[in-house]
ZADO-1210 file (C-alpha; in nm, 4 decimals, padded with zeros to 6 digits):
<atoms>
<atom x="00.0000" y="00.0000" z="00.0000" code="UNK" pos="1"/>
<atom x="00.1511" y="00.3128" z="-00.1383" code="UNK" pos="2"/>
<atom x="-00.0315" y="00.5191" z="00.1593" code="UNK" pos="3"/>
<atom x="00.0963" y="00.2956" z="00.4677" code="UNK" pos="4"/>
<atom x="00.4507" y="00.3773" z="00.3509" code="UNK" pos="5"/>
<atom x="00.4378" y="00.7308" z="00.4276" code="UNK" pos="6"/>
<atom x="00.2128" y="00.7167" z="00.7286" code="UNK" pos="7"/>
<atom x="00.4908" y="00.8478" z="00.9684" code="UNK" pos="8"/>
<atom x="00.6306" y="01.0916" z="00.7484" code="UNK" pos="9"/>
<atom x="00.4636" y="01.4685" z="00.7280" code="UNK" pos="10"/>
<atom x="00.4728" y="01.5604" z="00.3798" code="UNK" pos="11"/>
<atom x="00.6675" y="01.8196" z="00.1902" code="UNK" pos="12"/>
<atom x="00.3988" y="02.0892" z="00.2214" code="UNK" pos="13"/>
<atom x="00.3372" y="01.9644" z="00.6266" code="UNK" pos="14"/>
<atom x="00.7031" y="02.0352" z="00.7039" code="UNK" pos="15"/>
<atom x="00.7084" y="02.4096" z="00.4820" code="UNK" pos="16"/>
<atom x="00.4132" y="02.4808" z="00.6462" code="UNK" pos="17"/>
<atom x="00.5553" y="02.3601" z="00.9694" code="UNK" pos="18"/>
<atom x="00.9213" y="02.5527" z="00.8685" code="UNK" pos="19"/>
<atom x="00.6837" y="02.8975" z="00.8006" code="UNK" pos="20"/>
<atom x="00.5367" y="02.8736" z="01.1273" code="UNK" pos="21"/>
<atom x="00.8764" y="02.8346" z="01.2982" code="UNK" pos="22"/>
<atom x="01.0315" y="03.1580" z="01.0833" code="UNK" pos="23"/>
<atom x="00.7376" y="03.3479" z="01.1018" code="UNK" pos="24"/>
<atom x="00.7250" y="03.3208" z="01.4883" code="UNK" pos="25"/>
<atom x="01.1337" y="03.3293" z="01.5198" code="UNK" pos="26"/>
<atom x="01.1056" y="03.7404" z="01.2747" code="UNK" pos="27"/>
<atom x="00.8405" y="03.8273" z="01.4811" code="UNK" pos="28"/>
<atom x="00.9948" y="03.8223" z="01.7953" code="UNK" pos="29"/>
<atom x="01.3515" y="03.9171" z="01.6657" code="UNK" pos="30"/>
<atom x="01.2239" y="04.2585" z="01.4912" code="UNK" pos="31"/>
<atom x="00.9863" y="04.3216" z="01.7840" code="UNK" pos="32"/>
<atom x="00.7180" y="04.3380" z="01.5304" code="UNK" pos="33"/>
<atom x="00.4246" y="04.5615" z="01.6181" code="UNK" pos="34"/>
<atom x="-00.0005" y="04.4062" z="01.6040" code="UNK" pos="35"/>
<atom x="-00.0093" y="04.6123" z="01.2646" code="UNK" pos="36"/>
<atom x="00.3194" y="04.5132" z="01.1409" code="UNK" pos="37"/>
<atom x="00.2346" y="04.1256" z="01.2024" code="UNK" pos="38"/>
<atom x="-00.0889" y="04.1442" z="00.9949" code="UNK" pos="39"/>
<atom x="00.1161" y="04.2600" z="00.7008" code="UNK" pos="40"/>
<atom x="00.3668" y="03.9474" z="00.7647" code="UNK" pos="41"/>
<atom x="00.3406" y="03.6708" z="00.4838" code="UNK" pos="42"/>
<atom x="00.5238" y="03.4834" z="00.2851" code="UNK" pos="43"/>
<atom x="00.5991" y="03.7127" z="00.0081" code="UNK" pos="44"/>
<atom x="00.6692" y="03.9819" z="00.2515" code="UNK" pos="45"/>
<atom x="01.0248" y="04.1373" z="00.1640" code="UNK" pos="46"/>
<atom x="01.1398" y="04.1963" z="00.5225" code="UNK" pos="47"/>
<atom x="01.4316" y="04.4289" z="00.4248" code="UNK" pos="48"/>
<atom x="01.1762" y="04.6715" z="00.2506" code="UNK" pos="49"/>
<atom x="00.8218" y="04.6483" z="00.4266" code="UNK" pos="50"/>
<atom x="01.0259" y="04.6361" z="00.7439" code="UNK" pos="51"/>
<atom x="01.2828" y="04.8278" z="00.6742" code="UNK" pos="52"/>
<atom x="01.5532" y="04.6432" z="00.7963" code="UNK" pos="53"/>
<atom x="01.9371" y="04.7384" z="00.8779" code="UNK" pos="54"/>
<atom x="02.2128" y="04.5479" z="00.8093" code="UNK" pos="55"/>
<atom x="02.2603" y="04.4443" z="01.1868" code="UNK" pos="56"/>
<atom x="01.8715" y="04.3767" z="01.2230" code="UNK" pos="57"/>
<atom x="01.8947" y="04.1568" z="00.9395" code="UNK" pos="58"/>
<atom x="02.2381" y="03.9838" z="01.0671" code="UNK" pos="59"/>
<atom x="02.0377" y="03.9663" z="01.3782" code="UNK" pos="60"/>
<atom x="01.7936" y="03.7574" z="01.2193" code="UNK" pos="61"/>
<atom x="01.9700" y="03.5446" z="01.0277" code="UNK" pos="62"/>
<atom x="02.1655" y="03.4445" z="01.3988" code="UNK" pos="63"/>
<atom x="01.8042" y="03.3675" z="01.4855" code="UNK" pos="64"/>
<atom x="01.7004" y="03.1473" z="01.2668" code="UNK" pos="65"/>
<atom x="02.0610" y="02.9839" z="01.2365" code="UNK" pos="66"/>
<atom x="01.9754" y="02.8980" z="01.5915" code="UNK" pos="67"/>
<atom x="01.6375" y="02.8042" z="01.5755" code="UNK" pos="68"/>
<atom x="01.7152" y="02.5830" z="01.3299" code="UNK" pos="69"/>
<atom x="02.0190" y="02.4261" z="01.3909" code="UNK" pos="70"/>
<atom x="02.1658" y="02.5627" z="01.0889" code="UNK" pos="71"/>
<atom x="02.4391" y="02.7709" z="00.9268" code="UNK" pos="72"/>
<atom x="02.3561" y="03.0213" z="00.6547" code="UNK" pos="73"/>
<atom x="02.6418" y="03.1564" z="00.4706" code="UNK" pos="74"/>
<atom x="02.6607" y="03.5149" z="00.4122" code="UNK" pos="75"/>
<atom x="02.6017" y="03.4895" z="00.0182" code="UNK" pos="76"/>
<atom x="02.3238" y="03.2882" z="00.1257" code="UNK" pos="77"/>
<atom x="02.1539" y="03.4944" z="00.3446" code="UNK" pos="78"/>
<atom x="02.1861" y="03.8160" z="00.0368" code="UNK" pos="79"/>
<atom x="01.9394" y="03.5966" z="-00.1224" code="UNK" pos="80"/>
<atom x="01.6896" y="03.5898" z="00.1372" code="UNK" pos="81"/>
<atom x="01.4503" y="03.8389" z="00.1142" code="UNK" pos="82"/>
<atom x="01.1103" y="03.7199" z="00.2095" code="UNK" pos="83"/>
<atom x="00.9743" y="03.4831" z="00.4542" code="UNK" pos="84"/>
<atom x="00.8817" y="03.2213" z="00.1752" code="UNK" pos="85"/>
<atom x="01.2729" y="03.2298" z="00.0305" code="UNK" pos="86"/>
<atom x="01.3706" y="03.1465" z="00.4010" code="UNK" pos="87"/>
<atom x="01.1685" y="02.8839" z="00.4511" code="UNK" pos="88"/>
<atom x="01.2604" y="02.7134" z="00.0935" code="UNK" pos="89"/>
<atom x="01.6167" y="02.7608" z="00.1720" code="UNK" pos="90"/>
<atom x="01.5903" y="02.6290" z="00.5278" code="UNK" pos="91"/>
<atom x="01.3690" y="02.3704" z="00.3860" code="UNK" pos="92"/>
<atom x="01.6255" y="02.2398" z="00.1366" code="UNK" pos="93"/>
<atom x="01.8890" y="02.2554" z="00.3994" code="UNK" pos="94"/>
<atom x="01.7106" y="01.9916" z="00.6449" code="UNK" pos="95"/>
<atom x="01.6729" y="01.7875" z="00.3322" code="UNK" pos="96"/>
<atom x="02.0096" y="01.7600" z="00.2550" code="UNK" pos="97"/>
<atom x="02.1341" y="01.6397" z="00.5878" code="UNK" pos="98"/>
</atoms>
């Protein structure tokens, strides 16, 4: 039975959603995001821009998450994350590979 074999396993789309969760909670409470400020949060939110985001808020963030999620995220790596949905791909991919 091609169900039974994946009934422990979340699928791909359970574990981004899971992943978004995790990064959305982990920029809220690292920017100090304001109630207005988290209604505007989503996944194509470019936190740099609609939050306007320093350099040290940003490498603040990045520290976060590297901790949250057990990772490392290289500093040309982190240039290409802009929004929440291009963190949780890359983090995504990174759990994958290990």
């Amino acid at each position: 039975m091609e169900g039974g074999e994946v009934g422990n396993l979340k699928s791909d789309d359970a574990v981004l959603e899971d992943i978004k969760s995790k990064v959305m909670e982990t920029v809220v409470s690292c920017l100090k995001l304001k109630d207005e400020q988290k209604q505007v949060l989503s996944g194509t939110t470019n936190l740099a821009k609609d939050f306007n985001l320093d350099s040290l808020d940003f490498v603040d963030l990045i520290m976060s998450l590297e901790e949250k999620f057990s990772i490392e995220i290289t500093d040309e790596e982190a240039q290409g994350l802009e929004t929440v949905d291009d963190i949780c791909k890359y983090i995504h991919g990174k759990s994958g590979s290990e």
